[in-house]
N, C-alpha and C positions, 0 to 999 in steps of 0.2 A: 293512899288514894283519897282524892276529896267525897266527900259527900254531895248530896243535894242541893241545889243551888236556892236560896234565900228565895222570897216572894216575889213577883215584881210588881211595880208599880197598880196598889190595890187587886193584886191578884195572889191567887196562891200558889205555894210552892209548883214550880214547875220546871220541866225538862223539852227536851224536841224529838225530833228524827229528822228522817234523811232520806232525802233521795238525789239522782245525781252523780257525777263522774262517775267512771269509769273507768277498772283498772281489772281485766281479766285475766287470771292465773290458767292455773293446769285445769286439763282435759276435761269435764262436767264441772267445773267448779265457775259458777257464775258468781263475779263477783262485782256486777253491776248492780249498783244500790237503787232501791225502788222507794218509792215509799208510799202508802195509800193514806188519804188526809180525807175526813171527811171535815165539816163545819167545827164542830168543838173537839177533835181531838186528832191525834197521829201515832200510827202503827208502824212497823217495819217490816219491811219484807227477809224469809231466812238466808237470804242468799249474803253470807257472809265472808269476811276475811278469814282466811286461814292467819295471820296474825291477831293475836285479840287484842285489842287497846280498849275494851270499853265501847265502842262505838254505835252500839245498840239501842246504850240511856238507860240499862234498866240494872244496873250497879253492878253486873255482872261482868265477868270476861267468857263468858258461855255462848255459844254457839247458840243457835234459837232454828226448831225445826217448822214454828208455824209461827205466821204473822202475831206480832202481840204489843199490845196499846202501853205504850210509853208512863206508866203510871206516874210518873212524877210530874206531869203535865195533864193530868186528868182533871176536867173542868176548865180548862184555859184555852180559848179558840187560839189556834193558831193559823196563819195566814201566808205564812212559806218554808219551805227544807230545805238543806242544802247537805251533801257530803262528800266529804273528801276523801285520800287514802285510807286513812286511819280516824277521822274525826269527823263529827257530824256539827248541824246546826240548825236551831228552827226560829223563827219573829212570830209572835203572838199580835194580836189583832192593834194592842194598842201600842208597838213599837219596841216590846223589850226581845233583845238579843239571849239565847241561851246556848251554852256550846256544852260540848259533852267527846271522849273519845282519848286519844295521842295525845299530846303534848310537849314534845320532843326537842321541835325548834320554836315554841312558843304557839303556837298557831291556834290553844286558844283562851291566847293574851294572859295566861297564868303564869307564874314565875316559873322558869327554864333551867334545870341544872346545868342541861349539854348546854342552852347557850349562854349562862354564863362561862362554865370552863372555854367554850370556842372565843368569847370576846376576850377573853382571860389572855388567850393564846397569842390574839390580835396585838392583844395591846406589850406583850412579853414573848415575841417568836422565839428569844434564842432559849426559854424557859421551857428543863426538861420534866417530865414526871418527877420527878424525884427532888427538883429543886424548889422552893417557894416562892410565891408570885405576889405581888399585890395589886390590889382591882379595888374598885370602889363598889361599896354595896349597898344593895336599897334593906334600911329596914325598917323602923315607924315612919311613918309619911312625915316628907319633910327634912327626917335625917340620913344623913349618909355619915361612915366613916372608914377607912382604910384599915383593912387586917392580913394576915398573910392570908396566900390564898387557900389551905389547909383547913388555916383556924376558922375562916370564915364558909368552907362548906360544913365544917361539922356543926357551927353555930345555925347557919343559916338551912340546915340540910329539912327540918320539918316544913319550913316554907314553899319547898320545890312541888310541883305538881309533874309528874310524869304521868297519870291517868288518871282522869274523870270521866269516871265509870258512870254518873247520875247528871244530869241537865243543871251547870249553870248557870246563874244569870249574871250576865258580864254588865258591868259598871262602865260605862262613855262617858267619854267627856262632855262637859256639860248637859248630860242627863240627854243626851241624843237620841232620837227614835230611828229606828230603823226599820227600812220598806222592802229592801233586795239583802240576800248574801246570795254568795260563792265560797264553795273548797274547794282549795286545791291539792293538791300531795301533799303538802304541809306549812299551807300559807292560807289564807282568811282574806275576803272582800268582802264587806258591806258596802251599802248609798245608803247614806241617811235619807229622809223626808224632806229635809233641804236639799237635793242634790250635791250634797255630797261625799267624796271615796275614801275609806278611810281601809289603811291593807295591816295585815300584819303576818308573822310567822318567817317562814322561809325564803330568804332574799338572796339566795348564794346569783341565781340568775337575771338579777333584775323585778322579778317579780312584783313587786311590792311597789312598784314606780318612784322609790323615792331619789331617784339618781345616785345611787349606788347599790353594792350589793348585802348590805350589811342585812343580818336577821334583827327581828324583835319582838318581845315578847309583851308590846305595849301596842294597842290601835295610832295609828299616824295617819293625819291625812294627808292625801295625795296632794300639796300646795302647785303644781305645774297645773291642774284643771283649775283652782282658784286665780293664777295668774292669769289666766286665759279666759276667764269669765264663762266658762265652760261650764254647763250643770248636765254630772252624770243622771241615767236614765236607765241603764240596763249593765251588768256587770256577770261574767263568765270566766271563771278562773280551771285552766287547764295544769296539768300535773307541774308544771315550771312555767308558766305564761298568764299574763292575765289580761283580758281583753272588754273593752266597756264602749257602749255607745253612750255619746250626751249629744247635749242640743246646744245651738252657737248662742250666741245671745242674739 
C-alpha cells in the first residue's frame, strides 16, 4: 500500500474525502458517502463500506465510528469531493487532484496489476494460467521492454498499487488543473479549468467515452468533445455510466 501523496503545487502534503454516489448494502448499513467540508478542510462521515479499500484517507482500512478530519489534508482548502464504490477524491482550491481508496481497475490512475493481467489476456486469449504471455511493460519513463508475463509481474510486482490508503496527488498531463470530479464504481471523471474531460478506470461499459471499451489506468481525454468544439461544464459519473453537460460554442 502506497503512502501519502507528495505536496502539491506550493502546498503541503495533502489527502481528500468524499462525498457522493451511492451504493446501498444490507439492512441499517448506509452506505451513502457524505462528506462535511468546511473552508480549509474535509471530514468523512462513518457510514462506511463493509469492504475496506482504504477509502476514508486516513491510511487505514478501519472502519470509523465518528466523523474525522482527513489529516493528510490538514491546512490545504479544498474546494470539492467526490466518491466512488470503493474510492474517493478531493481538488484543493488551486487545482490539484488527490485520490485515495481501490485501485483495482486503475481508477486512481495508479499502475493496475488486474489490469495489466486483463490486457495480458486481450492481447493472448488462447493464453491459460499456467502458460506464459508476453505483454509490453511500462517501467522508467520512456522505456518499455518485452518479458514473459511471469517474469514481468514478479519484477514489476512492487510498482502495483492495489490500495491507497492516504490522499495522493495525481500528476496530469501538462500540469492541468482541475475544477470538477466524479466516481464511479470503478472509473474517475475530472473537467479540467479548461473545459475539458478527461476519464479513466473502468471501461468494460463504455464509460470512459473513448469509443471503446478498454479500461486504463492513465487520465485520457475525451477527444469526441474536442472534435466537436464542445466545453465540458459539469460531470456525474454513475456506477457504469457517465454523463456531462457542456456548452456549444
Amino acid at each position: 500500500m502506497g503512502g501519502p501523496g507528495g505536496p502539491g503545487r506550493g502546498q503541503q502534503q495533502a489527502g481528500g474525502a468524499r462525498s457522493g454516489p451511492w451504493a446501498h448494502g444490507g439492512a441499517g448499513r448506509c452506505e451513502d458517502w457524505r462528506a462535511v467540508r468546511c473552508r480549509r478542510c474535509v471530514s468523512v462521515c462513518p457510514c462506511v463500506s463493509p469492504h475496506r479499500h482504504g477509502q476514508l484517507g486516513h491510511g487505514t482500512l478501519e472502519s470509523e465510528l465518528q466523523p474525522r478530519l482527513v489529516e493528510a489534508l490538514a491546512g490545504v482548502p479544498m474546494q470539492a469531493v467526490a466518491a466512488g464504490g470503493w474510492h474517493s477524491a478531493s481538488i484543493s482550491e488551486t487545482g490539484d487532484l488527490y485520490m485515495w481508496g481501490w485501485n483495482e481497475s486503475g481508477q486512481l490512475a495508479l499502475p493496475s496489476k488486474a489490469l495489466v493481467e486483463e490486457q495480458a489476456q486481450d492481447h493472448d486469449p488462447g493464453a491459460g494460467p499456467g502458460r506464459s504471455r508476453e505483454l509490453r511493460v511500462r517501467s522508467s519513463p520512456g522505456a518499455a521492454e518485452l518479458m514473459p508475463h511471469q517474469e514481468q509481474l514478479a519484477a514489476e510486482d512492487t510498482a502495483f498499487i492495489s490500495i491507497q490508503a492516504f490522499p495522493a496527488l495525481l500528476d496530469l498531463p501538462q500540469d492541468l488543473e482541475v475544477s470538477k470530479v466524479s466516481c464511479g464504481s470503478r472509473h474517475t471523471a475530472i473537467i479540467t479549468r479548461g473545459g475539458e474531460l478527461y476519464t479513466w478506470g473502468w471501461g468494460k461499459y463504455g464509460q470512459l467515452g473513448h469509443k471503446d471499451n478498454a479500461s486504463s489506468d492513465q487520465p485520457r481525454r475525451v477527444e469526441y468533445l474536442v472534435a466537436e468544439g464542445l466545453r465540458a461544464e459539469e460531470v456525474v459519473c454513475g456506477p457504469w455510466t457517465t454523463y456531462i453537460c457542456v456548452l456549444e460554442p
